[in-house]
N, C-alpha and C positions, 0 to 999 in steps of 0.2 A: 416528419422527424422520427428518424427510429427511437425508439420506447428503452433502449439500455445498450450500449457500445461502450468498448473497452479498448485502448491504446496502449502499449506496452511502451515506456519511454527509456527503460533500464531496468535491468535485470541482475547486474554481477552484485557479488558478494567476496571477499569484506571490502573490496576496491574497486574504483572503475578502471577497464583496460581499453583499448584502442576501440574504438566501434562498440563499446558496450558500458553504458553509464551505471552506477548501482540501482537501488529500488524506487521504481519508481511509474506511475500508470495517471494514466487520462479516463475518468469515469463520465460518460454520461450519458444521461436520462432525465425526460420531463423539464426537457428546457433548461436543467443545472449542469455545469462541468465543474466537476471534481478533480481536484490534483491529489491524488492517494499517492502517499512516499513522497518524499524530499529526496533523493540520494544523488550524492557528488554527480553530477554532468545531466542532470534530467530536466534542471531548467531550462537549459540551452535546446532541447529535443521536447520539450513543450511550448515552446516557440514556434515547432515546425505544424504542429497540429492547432492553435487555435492563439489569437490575445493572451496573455495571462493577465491583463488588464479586466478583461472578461472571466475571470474564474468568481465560480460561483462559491467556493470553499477551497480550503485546503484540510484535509484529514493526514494525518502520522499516526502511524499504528504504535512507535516509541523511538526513545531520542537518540540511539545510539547513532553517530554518525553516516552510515552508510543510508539511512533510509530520511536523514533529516538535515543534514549540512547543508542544502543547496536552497533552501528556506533564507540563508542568508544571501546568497547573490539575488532571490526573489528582491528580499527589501533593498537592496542596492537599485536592483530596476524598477522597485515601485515609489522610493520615496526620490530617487538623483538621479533616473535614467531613462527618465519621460515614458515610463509604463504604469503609471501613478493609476489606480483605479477609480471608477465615479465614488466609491463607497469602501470603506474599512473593509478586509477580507477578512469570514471568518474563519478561524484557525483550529481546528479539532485536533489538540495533543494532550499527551497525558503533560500533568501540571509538571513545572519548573521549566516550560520550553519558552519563554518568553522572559524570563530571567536568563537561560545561557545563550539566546540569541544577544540578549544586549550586552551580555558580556563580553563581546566580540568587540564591543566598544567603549569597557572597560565603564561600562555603568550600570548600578543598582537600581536604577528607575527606571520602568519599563517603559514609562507613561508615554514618553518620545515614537512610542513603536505605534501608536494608539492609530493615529492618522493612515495609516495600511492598511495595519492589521490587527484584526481582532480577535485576541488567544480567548478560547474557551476549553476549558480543561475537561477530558474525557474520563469518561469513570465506566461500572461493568454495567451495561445495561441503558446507557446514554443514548436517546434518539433523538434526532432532527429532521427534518423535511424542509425540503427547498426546491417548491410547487410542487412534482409528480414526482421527486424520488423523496425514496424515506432511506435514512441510514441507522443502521444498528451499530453498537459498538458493545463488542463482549470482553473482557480481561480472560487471557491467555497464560500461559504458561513460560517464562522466559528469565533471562537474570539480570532483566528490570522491567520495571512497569511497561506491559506492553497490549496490544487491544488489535483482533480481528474483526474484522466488519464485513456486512454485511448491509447489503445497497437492492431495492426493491423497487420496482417502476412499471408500472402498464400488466402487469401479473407475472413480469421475467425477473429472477433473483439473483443477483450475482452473490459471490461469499469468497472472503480474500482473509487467510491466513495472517498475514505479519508476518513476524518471527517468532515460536514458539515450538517449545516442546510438546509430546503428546499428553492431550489432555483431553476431559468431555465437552469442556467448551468449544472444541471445535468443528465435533460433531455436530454438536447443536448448531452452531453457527453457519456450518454447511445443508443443514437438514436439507432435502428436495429441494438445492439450488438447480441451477440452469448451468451455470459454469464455476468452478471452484478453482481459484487461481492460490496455488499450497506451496509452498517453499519446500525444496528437497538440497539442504544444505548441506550434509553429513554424508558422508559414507557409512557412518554405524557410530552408536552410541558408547563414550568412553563411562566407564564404572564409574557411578553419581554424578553424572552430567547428561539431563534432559531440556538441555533450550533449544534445540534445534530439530527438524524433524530429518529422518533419512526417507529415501525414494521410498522404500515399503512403507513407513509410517503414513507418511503423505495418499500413499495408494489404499488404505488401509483406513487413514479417516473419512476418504471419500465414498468407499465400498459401504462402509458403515452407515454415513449419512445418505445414501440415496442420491448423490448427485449424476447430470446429466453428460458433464463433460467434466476434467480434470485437467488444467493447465499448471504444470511444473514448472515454476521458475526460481530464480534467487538459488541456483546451485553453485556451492562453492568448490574450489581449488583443488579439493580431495575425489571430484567427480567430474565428468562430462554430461553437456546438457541430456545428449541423447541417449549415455550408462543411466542417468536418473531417469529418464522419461519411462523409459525401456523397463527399469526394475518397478516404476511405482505402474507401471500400465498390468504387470503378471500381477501386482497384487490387489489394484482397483479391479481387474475386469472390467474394464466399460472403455467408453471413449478417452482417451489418454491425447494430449497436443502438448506439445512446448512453448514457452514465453521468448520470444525475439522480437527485438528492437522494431521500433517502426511499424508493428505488425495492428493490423487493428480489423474489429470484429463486432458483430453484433452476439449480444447474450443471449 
């Protein structure tokens, strides 16, 4: 069993379009599959890669809908749609994400969700392990609570941005990764607005951290994958790839 692989399941940002779901990846390592990002249409395309009856977690880096809506067609298929898992999934989100999933059914008790899934609320510096992978969660930069992580296994380091402005947390959280999968959603920073990173910032925290390879994804509507790839590769210097659908890789 390879020791750390990565599935890209959706990519777009703030929407999903034809053949491209929002945020959304297949992590695994040490025997664990992680579903990192919830976003509109990546359930459907995490079905192509493994059970989600079989998920060993789900991690959300924050609850804006793009990286976290499809959380709910989950409980649709695990409590009414015979994808019911042997065990409660746990759920790595920043807190209040288990009160606005039930609000979808217009209830303050979450307790109903318990049988699924099990929310544990992430904070800056939160770690888990589930058997050979260990996950880090660091608080980021963004305009709401939002957390990058970083996933460790067999001595190979992945480190996954979220959504997030520049900040030092993200270098730390890329330190001497293996591959660094960074959001290049902007085109250029408007005056007093830093939540999102542009292709040079993304190239620019990876040059800083040491990493091995730099994967750009989550570019929005103000850019093309391959204008970001291209600007954040002149300013990493190193290995530069892009995130597309279906694509999967060892780390």
């Amino acid at each position: 069993m390879p020791p750390l692989s990565l599935t890209v399941l959706g990519t777009a940002s703030p929407h999903p379009v034809p053949g491209r779901p929002c945020s959304g990846y297949l992590l695994r390592g040490g025997g664990a599959e992680v579903w990192v990002d919830a976003g509109p249409g990546t359930f459907a395309e995490l079905q192509r890669h493994t059970n989600p009856a079989r998920l060993t977690a789900i991690w959300l880096s924050h609850l804006h809908a793009d990286h976290s809506a499809d959380l709910l067609a989950a409980l649709y298929a695990f409590a009414w749609g015979g994808l019911t898992p042997p065990a409660p999934i746990p759920v790595y989100a920043p807190p209040g994400a288990a009160h606005r999933l039930a609000g979808f059914f217009g209830r303050a008790d979450v307790r109903f969700l318990s049988g699924v899934l099990d929310f544990q609320p992430l904070y800056d510096g939160h770690e888990v392990r589930h058997w050979n992978l260990r996950l880090v969660s660091r608080a980021v930069v963004h305009d709401v609570e939002s957390y990058g992580l970083r996933a460790e296994c067999a001595g190979r380091v992945f480190a996954y941005s979220g959504d997030s402005g520049p900040c030092a947390a993200l270098v730390e959280l890329a330190a001497e990764s293996d591959v660094f999968l960074c959001e290049a959603d902007i085109d250029r920073h408007h005056e007093g607005e830093q939540v999102h990173l542009t292709p040079e910032d993304a190239g620019d925290i990876a040059r800083k951290a040491g990493v091995r390879e730099l994967i750009v994804t989550h570019v929005g509507p103000t850019l093309t994958r391959d204008v970001a790839t291209a600007r954040a590769a002149v300013a990493f210097a190193g290995r530069t790839s892009t995130a597309f659908e279906g694509a999967a890789r060892l780390v």
